[in-house]
C-alpha positions in Angstrom: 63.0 146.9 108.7 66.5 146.9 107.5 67.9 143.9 104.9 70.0 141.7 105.8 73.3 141.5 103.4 75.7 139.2 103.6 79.4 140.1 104.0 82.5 139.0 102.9 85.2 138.1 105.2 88.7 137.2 105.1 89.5 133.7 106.6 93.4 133.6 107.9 95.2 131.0 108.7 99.2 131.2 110.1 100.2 132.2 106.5 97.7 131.6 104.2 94.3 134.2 103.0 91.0 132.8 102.2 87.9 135.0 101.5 84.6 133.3 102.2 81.0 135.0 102.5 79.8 134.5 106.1 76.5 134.7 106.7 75.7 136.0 110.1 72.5 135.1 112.0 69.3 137.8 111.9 68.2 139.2 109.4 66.8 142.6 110.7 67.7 145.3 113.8 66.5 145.9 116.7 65.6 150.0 116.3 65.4 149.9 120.4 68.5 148.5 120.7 70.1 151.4 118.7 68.5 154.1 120.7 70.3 152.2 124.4 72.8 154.4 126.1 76.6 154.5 125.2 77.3 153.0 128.8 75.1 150.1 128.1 76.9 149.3 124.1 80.1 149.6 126.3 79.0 147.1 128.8 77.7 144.5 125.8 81.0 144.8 123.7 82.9 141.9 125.5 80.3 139.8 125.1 79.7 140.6 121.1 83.7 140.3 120.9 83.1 136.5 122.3 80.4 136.1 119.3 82.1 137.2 116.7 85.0 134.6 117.9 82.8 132.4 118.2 81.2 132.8 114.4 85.8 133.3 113.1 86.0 130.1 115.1 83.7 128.1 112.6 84.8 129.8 109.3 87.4 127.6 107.9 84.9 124.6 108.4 82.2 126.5 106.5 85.2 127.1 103.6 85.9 123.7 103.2 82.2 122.5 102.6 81.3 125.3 99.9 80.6 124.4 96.1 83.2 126.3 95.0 86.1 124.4 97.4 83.8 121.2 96.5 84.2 121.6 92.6 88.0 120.7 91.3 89.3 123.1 88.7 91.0 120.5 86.4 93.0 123.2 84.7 93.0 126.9 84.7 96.1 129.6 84.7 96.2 129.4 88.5 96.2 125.8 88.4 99.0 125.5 86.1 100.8 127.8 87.7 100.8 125.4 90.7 102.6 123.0 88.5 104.8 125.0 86.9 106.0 126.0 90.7 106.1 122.4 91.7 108.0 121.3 88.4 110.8 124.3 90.0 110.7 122.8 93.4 111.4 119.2 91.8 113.9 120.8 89.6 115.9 121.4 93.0 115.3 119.2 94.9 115.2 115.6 92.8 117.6 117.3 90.0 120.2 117.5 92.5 119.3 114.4 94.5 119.5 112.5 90.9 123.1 114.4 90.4 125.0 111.6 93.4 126.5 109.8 90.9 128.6 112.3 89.8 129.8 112.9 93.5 130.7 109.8 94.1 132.7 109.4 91.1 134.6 112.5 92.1 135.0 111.8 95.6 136.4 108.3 94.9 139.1 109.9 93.2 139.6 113.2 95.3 140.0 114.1 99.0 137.9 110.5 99.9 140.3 108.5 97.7 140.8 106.4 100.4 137.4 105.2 101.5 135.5 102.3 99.6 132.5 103.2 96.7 130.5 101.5 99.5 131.3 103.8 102.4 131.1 106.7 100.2 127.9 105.8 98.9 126.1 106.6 102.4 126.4 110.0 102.3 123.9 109.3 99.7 121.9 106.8 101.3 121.8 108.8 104.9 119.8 112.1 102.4 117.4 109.5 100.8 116.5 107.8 104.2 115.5 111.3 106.1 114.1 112.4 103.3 110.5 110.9 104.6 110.3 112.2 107.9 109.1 115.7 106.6 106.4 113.6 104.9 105.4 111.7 108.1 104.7 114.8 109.9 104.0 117.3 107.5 100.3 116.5 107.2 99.5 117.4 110.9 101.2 120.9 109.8 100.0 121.1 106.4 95.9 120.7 107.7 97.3 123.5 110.7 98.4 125.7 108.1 101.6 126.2 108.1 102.6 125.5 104.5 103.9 128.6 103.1 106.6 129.4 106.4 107.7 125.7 106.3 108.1 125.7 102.7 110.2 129.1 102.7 112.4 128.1 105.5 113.5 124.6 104.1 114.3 126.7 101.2 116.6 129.1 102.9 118.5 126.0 105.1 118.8 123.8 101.7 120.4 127.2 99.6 122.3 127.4 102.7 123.4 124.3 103.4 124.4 123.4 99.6 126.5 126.7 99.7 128.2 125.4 103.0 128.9 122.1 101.2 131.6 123.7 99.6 133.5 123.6 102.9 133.2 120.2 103.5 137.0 118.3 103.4 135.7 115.1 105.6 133.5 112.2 105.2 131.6 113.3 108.6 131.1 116.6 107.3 129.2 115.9 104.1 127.3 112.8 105.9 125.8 116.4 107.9 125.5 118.9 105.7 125.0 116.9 102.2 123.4 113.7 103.1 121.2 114.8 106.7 120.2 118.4 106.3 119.8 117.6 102.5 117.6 115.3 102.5 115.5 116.9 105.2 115.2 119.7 103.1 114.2 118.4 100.2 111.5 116.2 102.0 110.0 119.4 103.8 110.2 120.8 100.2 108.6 117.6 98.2 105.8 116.8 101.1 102.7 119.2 100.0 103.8 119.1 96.2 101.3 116.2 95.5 98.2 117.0 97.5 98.6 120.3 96.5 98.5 119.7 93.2 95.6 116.8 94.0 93.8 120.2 94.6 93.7 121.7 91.4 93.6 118.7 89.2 91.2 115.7 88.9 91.1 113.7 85.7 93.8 115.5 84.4 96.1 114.9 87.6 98.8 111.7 86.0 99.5 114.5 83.2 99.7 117.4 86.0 102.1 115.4 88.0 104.1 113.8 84.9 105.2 118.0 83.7 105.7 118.4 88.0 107.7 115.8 87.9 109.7 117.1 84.6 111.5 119.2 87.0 113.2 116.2 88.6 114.8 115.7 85.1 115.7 119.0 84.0 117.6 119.6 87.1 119.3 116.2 86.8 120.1 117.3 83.6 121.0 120.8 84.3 123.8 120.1 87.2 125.6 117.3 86.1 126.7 119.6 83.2 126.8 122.6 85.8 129.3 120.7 87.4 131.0 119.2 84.4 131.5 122.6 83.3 132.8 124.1 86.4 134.9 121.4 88.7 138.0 121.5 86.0 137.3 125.8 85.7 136.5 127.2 89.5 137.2 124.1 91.8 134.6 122.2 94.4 133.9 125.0 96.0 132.8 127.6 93.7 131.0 124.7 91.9 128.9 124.0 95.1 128.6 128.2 95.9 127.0 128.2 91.7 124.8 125.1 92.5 123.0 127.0 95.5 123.0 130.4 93.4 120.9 128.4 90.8 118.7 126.8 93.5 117.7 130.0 94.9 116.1 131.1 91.6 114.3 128.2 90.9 113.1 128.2 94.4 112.0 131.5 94.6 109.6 130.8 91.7 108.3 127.5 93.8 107.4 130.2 96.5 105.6 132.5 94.5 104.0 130.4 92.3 102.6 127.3 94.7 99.0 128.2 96.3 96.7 125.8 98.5 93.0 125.6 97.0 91.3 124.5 100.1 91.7 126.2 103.4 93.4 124.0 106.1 91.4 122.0 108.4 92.8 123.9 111.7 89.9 121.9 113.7 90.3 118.8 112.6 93.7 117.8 111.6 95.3 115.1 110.4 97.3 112.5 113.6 100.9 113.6 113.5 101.9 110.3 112.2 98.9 108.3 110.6 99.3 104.4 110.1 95.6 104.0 109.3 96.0 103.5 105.8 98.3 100.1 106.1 95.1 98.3 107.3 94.3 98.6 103.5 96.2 95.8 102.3 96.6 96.6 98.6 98.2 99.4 99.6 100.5 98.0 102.0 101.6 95.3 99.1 102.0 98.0 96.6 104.4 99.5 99.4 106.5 96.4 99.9 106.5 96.6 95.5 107.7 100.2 95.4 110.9 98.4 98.4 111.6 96.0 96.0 111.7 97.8 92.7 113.7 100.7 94.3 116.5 98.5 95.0 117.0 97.7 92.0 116.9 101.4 90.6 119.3 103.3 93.7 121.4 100.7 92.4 121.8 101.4 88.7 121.7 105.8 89.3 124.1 105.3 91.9 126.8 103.4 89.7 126.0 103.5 86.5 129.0 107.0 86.2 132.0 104.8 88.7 131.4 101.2 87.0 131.4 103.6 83.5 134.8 104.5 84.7 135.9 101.0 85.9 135.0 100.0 82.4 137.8 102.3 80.9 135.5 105.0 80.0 136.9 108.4 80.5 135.9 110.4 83.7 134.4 113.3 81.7 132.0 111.1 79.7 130.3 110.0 82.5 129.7 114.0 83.2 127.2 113.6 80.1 125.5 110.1 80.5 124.1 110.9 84.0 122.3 114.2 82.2 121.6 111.6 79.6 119.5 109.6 81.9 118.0 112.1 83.4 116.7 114.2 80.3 115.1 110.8 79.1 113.8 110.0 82.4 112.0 113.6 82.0 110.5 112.2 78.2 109.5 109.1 80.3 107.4 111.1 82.8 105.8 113.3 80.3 105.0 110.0 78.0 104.4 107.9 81.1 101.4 110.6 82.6 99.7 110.6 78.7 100.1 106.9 78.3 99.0 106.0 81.9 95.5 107.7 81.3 94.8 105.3 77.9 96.2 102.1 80.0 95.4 102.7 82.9 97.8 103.6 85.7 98.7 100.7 87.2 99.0 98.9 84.3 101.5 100.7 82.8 103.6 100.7 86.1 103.5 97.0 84.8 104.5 97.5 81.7 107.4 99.7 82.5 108.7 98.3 85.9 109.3 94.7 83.3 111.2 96.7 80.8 113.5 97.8 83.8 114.0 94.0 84.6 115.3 93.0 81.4 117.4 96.2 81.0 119.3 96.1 84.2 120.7 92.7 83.6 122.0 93.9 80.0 123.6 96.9 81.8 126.8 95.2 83.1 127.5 93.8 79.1 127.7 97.5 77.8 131.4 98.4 77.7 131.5 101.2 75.1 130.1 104.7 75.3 128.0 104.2 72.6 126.1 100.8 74.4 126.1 102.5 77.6 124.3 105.6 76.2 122.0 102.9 74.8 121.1 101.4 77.7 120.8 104.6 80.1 118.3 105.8 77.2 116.1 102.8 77.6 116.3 103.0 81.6 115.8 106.3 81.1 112.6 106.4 79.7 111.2 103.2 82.1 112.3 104.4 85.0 110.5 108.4 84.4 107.3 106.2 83.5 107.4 104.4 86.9 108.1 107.7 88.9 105.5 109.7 87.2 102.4 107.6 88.4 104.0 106.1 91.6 102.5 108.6 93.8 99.7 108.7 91.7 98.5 105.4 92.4 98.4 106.1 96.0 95.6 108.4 95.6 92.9 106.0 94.9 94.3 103.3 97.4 92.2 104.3 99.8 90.2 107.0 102.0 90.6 110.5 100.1 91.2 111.6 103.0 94.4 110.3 103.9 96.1 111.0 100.7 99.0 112.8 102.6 99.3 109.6 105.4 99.2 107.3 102.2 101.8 109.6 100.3 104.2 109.9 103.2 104.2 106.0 104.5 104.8 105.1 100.4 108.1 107.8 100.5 109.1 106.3 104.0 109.3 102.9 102.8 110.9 104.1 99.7 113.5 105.4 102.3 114.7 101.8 103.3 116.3 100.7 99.6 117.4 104.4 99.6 119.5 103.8 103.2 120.2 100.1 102.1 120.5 99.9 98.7 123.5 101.3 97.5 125.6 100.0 100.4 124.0 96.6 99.3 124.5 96.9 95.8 128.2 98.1 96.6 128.8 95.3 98.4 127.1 92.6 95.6 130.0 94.0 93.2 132.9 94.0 95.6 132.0 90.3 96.6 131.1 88.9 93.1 131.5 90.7 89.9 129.3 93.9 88.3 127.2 91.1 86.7 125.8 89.8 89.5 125.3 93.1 90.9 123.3 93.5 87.4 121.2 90.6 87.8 120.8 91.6 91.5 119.3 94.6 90.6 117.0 93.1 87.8 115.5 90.2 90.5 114.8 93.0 93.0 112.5 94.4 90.0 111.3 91.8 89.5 109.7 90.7 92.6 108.3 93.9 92.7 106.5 93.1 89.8 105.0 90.3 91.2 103.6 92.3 93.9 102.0 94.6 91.6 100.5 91.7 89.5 98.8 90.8 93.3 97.5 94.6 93.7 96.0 94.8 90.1 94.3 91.3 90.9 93.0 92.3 94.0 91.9 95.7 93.1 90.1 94.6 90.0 89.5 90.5 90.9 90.0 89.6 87.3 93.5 89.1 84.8 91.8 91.6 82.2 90.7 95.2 82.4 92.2 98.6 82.8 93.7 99.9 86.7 
């Protein structure tokens, strides 16, 4: 009687390896079996072909029940390796998201001179509203397996794309290139980062995603100073040709560095577009929070540099404070992840999200480049805290399950104050005074506050404790 032993397989999805050990039924041969004719091992081949599809067919659902896809690593080279990616991807992405200010200053008083800060200021709002549809559907893909081709593609359009920017001499022509296909690429970029990294990190996940999200804030520190450097030097275009030289590096690493942990659920994916988790209603009011807040916040990075310069403070300045608020928005999010775990979570979005609501009011009152860097440094640092746990939260509202669904209706409401908000705000100033637009932007905070007073209550039913 021979021993059975199992063997080890390799389980392939689109673009993604697994191995897994297979165990296949019997656990002994059939001697008489052996000794049949070649004619008659011929005529049974088909039909062991359809068996072992058969036992392939069920291998990724074995993979995802095993201890060792079961058991979270919480830390580990490979895991941090994940981040470190991620943290390059963000770096990208965000950094040159968080970087409008500066183009709007520059087009006001360039080639679109002519058009209002409000007009100008949907270019922006047009890559922050597609941003979300990546998320919508990227789950559906994501359990189907196609991470790693999606990922490299939106990499390719988005170098692509920003390189093609430098072309651009009409309003239409950025609204395509650096406000649609932008923000479609970053979205198809940003989608996975978070349940990937949910993957590899547990307990340890708010200080995973706070260094993740450090990337946002290196690269919005990086570019503005990229482009300071370079504008007066090589002109738009070679500016914009330098920006997507430096995004293909950092990319590159987000390519090789970001892995999956658990094999994708090819049988039994995810709806295209999930709206299950809204039924939960603490997590639909901490979605109608994260609205509310957001206008408030598109409204101070989108004019903080051209009200700057309103205020008599030179062009070139402003160069420096929006990589001002960026670098302390990256201390925020590093402070904000270690902090968040000894307060708990959502009490520290508290926290944070009322700092923001008396700072933006005191924004309009700074008129010298010293009080303005004063007050970006304080935004700075509340505004990183609120980002780094924002999609945290999201995890525990709800099914584990439907973390992506969760993650990608949170960014798509988040897209409304991003279409909206800076056209809004615009208009607030133009009607009244940069004052109002200041206390504008500090009652949208605040309501949002209010609504995440109502999500702690009902998530915990009491005034006191830690959530």
């Amino acid at each position: 009687m021979q021993q059975f032993k199992p063997k080890l397989n390799s389980y392939k999805s689109t673009d993604t390896v697994y191995s897994t050990s297979t165990i296949v039924e019997g656990s002994s041969t059939d001697h008489s079996v052996i000794q049949k004719s070649e004619e008659n091992l011929k005529a049974n081949a088909s039909e062991s072909n359809k068996t072992n599809s058969a036992v392939s067919d069920v291998r990724p659902e074995t993979s995802i029940t095993s201890a060792d896809v079961d058991t979270i690593p919480d830390g580990g080279i490979r895991a941090w390796l994940v981040v470190f990616g991620a943290a390059f991807c963000h770096f990208t992405t965000h950094g040159y998201t968080n970087t409008w200010g500066l183009f709007q200053a520059y087009y006001q008083n360039s080639f679109l001179g002519g058009l209002s800060p409000s007009t100008i200021s949907w270019i922006s709002s047009l890559q922050h509203f597609v941003l979300p549809v990546p998320f919508l559907i990227g789950g559906h893909f994501f359990d189907m397996g196609y991470f790693h081709s999606v990922f490299f593609v939106s990499s390719v359009i988005l170098v692509a794309v920003t390189i093609l920017t430098a072309q651009c001499t009409s309003f239409w022509q950025l609204m395509l290139f650096q406000g649609l296909i932008t923000g479609f690429c970053n979205g198809a970029i940003c989608a996975p980062l978070v349940p990937i990294i949910s993957q590899w990190f547990d307990k340890k996940r708010p200080i995973a995603l706070g260094i993740a999200l450090f990337g946002t804030s290196l690269g919005g520190t990086v570019f503005p100073i990229v482009v300071r450097e370079l504008l007066p030097r090589a002109g738009f275009q070679w500016t914009m040709r330098i920006l997507g030289f430096i995004m293909t590096g950092a990319l590159a690493i987000g390519n090789l560095t970001i892995r999956r942990r658990v094999p994708p659920r090819i049988h039994s994916p995810s709806p295209l577009i999930t709206l299950s988790p809204l039924t939960f209603v603490p997590f639909t009011t901490y979605c109608f929070s994260a609205i509310a807040v957001h206008f408030g916040l598109y409204s101070f990075t989108t004019y903080v540099a051209s009200t700057a310069v309103s205020k008599g403070v030179p062009q070139n300045f402003t160069f420096y404070l929006i990589s001002i608020m960026n670098a302390t928005m990256g201390l925020g999010k590093i402070a904000g992840g270690c902090l968040a775990n000894l307060t708990g979570t959502l009490n520290y979005m508290i926290i944070v999200a009322t700092a923001i609501v008396v700072i933006l009011p005191a924004w309009p009152q700074a008129g010298t480049e010293s009080t303005l860097v004063l007050v970006t440094v304080f935004y700075g640092l509340a505004a990183g805290g609120y980002y780094t746990i924002m999609y945290h939260i999201t995890v525990g509202l709800g099914d584990s399950k439907l973390v992506f669904g969760r993650v990608a209706l949170l960014t798509l409401f988040i897209a409304i104050p991003g279409l909206l908000g800076p056209p809004a705000a615009g208009e607030v100033n133009k009607m009244a005074n940069m004052q109002v637009m200041g206390f504008y932007a500090g009652g949208c905070v605040l309501l949002g506050v209010l609504l995440l007073l109502v999500v702690r209550f009902m998530s915990i039913g009491k005034l006191v404790g830690k959530v």
